[in-house]
Legacy VTK file of the C-alpha trace (Angstrom):
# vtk DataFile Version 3.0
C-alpha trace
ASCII
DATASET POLYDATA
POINTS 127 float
-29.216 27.800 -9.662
-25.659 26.927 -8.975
-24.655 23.723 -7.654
-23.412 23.688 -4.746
-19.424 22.282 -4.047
-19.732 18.872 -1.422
-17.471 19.768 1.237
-17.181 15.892 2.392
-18.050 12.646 1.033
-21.506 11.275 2.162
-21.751 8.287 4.885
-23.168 6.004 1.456
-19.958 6.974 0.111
-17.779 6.638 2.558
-18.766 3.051 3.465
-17.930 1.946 -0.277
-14.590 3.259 0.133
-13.981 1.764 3.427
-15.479 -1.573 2.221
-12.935 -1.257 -0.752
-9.503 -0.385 1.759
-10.465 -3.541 4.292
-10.512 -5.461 0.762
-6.993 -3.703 -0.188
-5.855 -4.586 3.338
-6.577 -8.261 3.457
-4.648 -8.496 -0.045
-1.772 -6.670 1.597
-1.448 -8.678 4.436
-1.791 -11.595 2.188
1.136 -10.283 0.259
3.078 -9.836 3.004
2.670 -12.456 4.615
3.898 -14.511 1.193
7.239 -12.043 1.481
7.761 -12.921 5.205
7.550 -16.330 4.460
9.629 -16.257 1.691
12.125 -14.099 3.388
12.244 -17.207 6.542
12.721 -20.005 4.017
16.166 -20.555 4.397
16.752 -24.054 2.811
19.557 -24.107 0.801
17.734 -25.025 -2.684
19.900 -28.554 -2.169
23.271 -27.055 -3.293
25.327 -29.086 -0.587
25.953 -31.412 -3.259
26.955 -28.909 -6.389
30.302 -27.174 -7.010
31.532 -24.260 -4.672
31.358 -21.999 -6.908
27.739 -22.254 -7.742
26.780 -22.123 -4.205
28.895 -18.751 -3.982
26.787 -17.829 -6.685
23.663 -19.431 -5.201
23.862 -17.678 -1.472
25.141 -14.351 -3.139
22.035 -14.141 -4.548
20.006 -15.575 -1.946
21.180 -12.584 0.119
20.357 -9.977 -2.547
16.706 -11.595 -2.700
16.784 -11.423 1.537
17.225 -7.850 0.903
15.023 -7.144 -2.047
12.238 -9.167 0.148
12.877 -6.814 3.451
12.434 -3.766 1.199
9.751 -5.180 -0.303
7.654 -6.268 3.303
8.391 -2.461 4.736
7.019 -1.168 1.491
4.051 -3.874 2.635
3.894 -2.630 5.600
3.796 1.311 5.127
0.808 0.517 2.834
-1.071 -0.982 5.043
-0.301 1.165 7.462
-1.622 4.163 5.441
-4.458 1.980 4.041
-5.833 2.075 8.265
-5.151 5.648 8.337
-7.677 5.791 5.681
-10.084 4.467 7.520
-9.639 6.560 10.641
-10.265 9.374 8.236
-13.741 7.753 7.346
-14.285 7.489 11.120
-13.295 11.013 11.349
-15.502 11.821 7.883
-12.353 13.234 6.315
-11.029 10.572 4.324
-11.125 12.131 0.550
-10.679 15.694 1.702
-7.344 16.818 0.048
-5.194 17.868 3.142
-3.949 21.423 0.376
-6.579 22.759 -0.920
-9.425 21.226 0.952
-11.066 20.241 -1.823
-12.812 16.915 -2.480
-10.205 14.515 -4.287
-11.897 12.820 -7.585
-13.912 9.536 -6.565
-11.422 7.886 -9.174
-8.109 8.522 -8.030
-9.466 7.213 -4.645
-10.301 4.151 -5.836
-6.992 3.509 -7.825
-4.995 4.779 -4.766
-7.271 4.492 -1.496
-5.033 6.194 1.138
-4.249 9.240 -0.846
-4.551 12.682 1.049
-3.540 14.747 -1.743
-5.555 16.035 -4.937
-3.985 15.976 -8.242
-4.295 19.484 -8.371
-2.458 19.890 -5.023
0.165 16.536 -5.936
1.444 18.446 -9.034
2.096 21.555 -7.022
4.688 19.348 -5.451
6.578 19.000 -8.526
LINES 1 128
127 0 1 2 3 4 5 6 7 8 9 10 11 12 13 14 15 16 17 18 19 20 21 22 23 24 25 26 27 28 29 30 31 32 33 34 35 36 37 38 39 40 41 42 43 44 45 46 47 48 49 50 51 52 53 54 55 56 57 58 59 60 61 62 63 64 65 66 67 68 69 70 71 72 73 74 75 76 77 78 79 80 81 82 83 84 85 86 87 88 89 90 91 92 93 94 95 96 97 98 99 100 101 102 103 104 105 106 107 108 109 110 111 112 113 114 115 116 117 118 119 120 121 122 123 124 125 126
């Protein structure tokens, strides 16, 4: 008797996975909301006092770590944004379906990346 190929995830299954991306998503927002803040904090580390050219030194940095935090909140944000994507494919029962071959993607890679829509199979076609 052969076994026969799943075509979707079950509704058992797909309610561990969506418990697990509204955990993911919480963190995220957590950690984003840490980079926003830390992006708004604009005291001046108390260099009024301190030589000029440390405070050149000081805000030339400050504005490399303004833009190293903005990359780093859209990068925040595009996560979570595909992390709720994810779970409009569980609504839809298609979250896990790799959008290339159609095939199931492995239980495993979902759980280390949640929102992912490809298969390794169909990922290292890319290459």
């Amino acid at each position: 008797m052969s076994k026969a190929v799943k075509s979707r995830y079950s509704d058992k299954e797909l309610e561990k996975f969506r418990i697990l991306i509204l955990e993911k998503i919480e963190k995220a927002q957590e950690q984003l909301h840490l980079i926003e803040s830390a992006y708004k904090n604009d005291s001046n580390n108390g260099t009024d006092d301190t030589s000029p050219t440390f405070k050149a030194f000081d805000e030339g940095s400050e504005v490399m770590s303004k833009e190293t935090s903005s990359q780093l909140a859209i990068r925040q944000e595009k996560f979570i944004r595909d992390l709720r994507n994810a779970l409009i494919r569980i609504e839809n029962k298609t979250y896990g379906i790799c959008r290339v071959t159609g095939k199931l993607i492995n239980p495993k890679r979902l759980k280390l990346v949640p929102h992912a829509t490809l298969s390794i199979e169909a990922k290292n076609l890319q290459k």
